[in-house]
N, C-alpha and C positions, 0 to 999 in steps of 0.2 A: 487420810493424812495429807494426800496432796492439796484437796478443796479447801483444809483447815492453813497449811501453809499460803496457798495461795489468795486465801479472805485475808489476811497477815500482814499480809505485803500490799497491798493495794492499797493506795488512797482512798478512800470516797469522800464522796462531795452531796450534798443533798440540799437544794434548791428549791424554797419554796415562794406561792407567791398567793398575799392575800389581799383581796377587795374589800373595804369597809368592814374586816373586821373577821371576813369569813373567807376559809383556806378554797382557793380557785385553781392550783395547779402545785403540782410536787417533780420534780423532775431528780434522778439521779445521773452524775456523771455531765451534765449538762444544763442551760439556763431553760428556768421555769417560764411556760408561755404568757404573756400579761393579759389580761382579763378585756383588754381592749380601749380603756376609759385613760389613756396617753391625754396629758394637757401639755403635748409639745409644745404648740405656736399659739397658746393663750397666753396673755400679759402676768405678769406676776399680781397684778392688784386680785385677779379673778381666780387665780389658782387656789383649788383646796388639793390636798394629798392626801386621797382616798386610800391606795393601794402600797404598799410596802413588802419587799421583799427579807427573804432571810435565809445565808449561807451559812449552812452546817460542812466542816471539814474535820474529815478525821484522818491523820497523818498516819501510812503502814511505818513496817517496821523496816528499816535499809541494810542493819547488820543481823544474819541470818547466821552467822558463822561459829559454831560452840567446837574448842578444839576439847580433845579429851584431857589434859591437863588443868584446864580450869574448874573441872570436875572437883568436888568433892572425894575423900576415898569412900565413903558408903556409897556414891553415888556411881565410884568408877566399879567398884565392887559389884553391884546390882545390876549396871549394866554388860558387866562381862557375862557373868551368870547367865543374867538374859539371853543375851547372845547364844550363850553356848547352851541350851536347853532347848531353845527356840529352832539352834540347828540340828540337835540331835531327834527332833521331831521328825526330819524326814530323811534319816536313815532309812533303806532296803530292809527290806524282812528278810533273812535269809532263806533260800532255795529248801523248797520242802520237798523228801522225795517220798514218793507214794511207789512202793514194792511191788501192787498189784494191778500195775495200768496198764500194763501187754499185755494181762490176761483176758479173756472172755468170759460171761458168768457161764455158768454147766445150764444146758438145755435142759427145758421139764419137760420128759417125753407124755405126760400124763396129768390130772387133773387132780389133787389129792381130796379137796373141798369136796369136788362132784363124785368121786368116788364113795365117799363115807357119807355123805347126806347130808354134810353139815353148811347151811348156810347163815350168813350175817344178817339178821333183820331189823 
């Protein structure tokens, strides 16, 4: 829930950058590196423009804030419910008493199996 809130709010930004046609670098959050072939300090008559860049932004969301009266009543309904089901899940069990746990089991002074011959096979 928090990763899903927190992909929500976030900007992204996706940067890409392509040479003659074919994708050379992708950068998130940050500018895509160029491919190298800059015709800074060449004359305008000699320039071709091989490489072209392309920003993807995708704007989060800034109000986060649902108060419980803009609700819906099925909606406030459902969510109370929820609530109250979701807490009664971690209720205590209540205390079990067991009557015979001071006691000892009774000693077998004797073998009753090996007496009578009867074994398990």
């Amino acid at each position: 829930m928090a990763f899903l809130v927190l992909a929500s709010t976030i900007s992204w930004t996706v940067d890409k950058h392509f040479c003659m046609g074919h994708l050379v670098d992708v950068a998130f959050f940050a500018e895509a590196e160029s491919c190298g072939m800059d015709m800074g300090n060449v004359s305008e008559e000699w320039k071709v423009d091989c490489c072209t860049d392309e920003l993807i932004v995708m704007q989060g969301q800034d109000d986060l804030k649902i108060s419980f009266e803009e609700l819906s009543l099925d909606q406030q309904l459902f969510l109370s419910a929820f609530v109250m089901v979701y807490l009664d899940l971690y209720k205590g069990l209540p205390q079990q008493i067991v009557p015979h746990r001071d006691y000892s089991p009774p000693l077998i002074t004797f073998d009753l199996q090996l007496l009578d011959q009867v074994f398990l096979i």
